[in-house]
N, C-alpha and C positions, 0 to 999 in steps of 0.2 A: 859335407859336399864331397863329390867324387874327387879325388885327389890327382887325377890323370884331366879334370874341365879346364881346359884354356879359354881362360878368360879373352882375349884379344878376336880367340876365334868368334865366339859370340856377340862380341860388344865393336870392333874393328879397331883397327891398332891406330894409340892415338899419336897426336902430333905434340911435340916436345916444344916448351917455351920455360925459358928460366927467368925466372923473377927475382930481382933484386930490390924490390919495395914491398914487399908480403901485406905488411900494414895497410898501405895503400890500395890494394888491387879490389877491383869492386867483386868481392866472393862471398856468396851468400849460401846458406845451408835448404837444398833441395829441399821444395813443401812436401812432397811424397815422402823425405825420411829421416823428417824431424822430429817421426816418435824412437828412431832410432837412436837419433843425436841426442834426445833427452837421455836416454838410457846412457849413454857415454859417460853424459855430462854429471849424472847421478853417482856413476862408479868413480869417476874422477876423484871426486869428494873425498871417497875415504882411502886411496892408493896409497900406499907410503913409499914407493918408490919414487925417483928423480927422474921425470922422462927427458928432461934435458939434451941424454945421451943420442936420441933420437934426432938429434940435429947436426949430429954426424955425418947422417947421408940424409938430408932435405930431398924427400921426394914425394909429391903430393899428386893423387887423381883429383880429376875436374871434370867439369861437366859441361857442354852448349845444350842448351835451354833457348829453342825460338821463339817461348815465350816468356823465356825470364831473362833480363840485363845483365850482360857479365857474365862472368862464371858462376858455378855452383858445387855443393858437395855431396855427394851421393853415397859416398865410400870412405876410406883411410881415414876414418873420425879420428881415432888415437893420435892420430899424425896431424891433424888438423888442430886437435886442443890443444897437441902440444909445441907445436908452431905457434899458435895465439898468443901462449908465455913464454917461449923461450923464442925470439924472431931470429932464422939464422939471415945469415948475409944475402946468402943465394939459395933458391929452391928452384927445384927441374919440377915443372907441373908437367903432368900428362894428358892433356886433352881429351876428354873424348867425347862426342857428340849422343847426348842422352837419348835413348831408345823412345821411340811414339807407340812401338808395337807393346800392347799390354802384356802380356806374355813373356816378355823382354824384362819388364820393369818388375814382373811378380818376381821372377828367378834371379835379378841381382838383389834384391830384397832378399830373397832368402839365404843369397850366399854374403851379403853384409850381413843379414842374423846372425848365421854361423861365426860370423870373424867374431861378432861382440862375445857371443857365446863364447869362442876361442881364448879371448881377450882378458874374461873375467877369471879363470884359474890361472892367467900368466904370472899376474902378477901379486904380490902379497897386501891386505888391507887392512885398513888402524877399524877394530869393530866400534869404536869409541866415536868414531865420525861416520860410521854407515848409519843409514837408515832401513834396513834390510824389508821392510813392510812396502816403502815406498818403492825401491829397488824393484820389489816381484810385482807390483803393482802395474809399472809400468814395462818390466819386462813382458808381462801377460796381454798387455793391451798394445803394445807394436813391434815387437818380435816378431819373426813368422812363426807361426803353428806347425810348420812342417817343419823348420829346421829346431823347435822346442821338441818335434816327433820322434826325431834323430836322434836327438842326445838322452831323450828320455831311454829309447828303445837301446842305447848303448853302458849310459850308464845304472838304469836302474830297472829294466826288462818293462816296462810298462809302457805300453802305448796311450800314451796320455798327449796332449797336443797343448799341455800347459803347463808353467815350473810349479813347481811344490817348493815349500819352505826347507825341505829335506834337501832338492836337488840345489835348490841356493847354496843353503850351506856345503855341502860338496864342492861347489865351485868357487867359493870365498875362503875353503879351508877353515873353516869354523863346525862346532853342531849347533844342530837343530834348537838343543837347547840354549843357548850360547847368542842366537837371532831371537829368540823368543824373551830372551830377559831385556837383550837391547831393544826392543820395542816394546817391553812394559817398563822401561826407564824412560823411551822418549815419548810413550804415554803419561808417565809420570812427571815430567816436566812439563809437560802442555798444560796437563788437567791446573800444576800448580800456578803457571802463567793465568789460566783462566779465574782461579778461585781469586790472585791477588784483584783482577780484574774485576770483578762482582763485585769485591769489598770495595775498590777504590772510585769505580765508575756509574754512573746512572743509569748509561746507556747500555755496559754490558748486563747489569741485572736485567735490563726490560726484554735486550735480544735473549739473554738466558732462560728468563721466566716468560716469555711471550713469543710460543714457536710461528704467528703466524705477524708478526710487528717486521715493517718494512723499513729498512735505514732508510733514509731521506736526506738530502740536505737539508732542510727544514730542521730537522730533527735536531740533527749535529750542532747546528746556529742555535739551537736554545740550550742548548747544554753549555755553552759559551758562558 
């Protein structure tokens, strides 16, 4: 994103309430960018960092929603997960009344892509609790396209409008190679969850060897 966008300008300058009950306040995570928050919530997993420190200065965006109860989260995901486990005393929310014009909504989505994009080289990650498959998986399917355009076109000359396993690893500081083994270990741990499963179940042999066999409650009750 242009490094000169005011955000305030765009979005209008919001109104300041500090909360002293975090826990309690009814805030809920925007349905337009909750394949975002999933993306957060995936990288979370494997951070090895203490966001803790982040409770330092508690200061959280928010959203009104005419058609959603309460507040909501559109934005500062980081700041939000890490308020959910570390609750400081006081948090200064910043208000701001969520955009109706589409137009509005595509460009802060893009400029929260960006952050997450920003987000993931900040900090260092345990590759032992990534899932780097799923990670790009869902980076590909709610990130914006044009802010994956960006950083392609920066860091690896290609105009490509999707992450590659290569551009991951760039951004987790790992290689290619290195993502590619940890997803044929947590291939490999599946498959062996699966095989103990066949061996010990009826029910997974039948789903295993019968692609077109519908679970049922029925089903379930006679395996009882």
């Amino acid at each position: 994103m242009n490094k000169t966008f005011d955000f305030n300008e765009k979005f209008g300058f919001p109104k300041e309430l500090i909360c002293k009950k975090f826990n309690k306040m009814n805030i809920s995570i925007h349905p337009s960018f909750a394949g975002i928050y999933l993306c957060y919530q995936e990288a979370f997993k494997s951070l090895k960092a203490d966001l803790s420190i982040l409770t330092s200065c508690p200061v959280l965006s928010v959203w009104k929603d005419p058609n959603i109860a309460g507040y909501t989260i559109a934005k500062d995901f980081m700041w939000h997960l890490s308020f959910s486990q570390n609750i400081p005393k006081n948090i200064k929310l910043l208000v701001y009344s969520f955009p109706s014009d589409e137009e509005k909504i595509k460009l802060l989505k893009r400029m929260v892509s960006s952050e997450f994009l920003g987000f993931l080289p900040s900090f260092h990650h345990n590759l032992n609790k990534m899932n780097p498959q799923k990670l790009l998986n869902l980076i590909n399917t709610h990130i914006s396209s044009e802010a994956i355009l960006i950083l392609n076109k920066e860091k690896s000359f290609k105009p490509h409008s999707s992450m590659s396993l290569d551009l991951l690893a760039k951004l987790v500081s790992y290689t290619r190679n290195q993502l590619n083994y940890r997803n044929r270990v947590i291939f490999q741990e599946r498959q062996n969850v699966l095989n103990q499963l066949e061996q010990t179940s009826q029910i997974a042999q039948q789903l295993l060897n019968d692609s077109g066999l519908v679970l049922s409650t029925e089903l379930l009750w006679k395996q009882q």
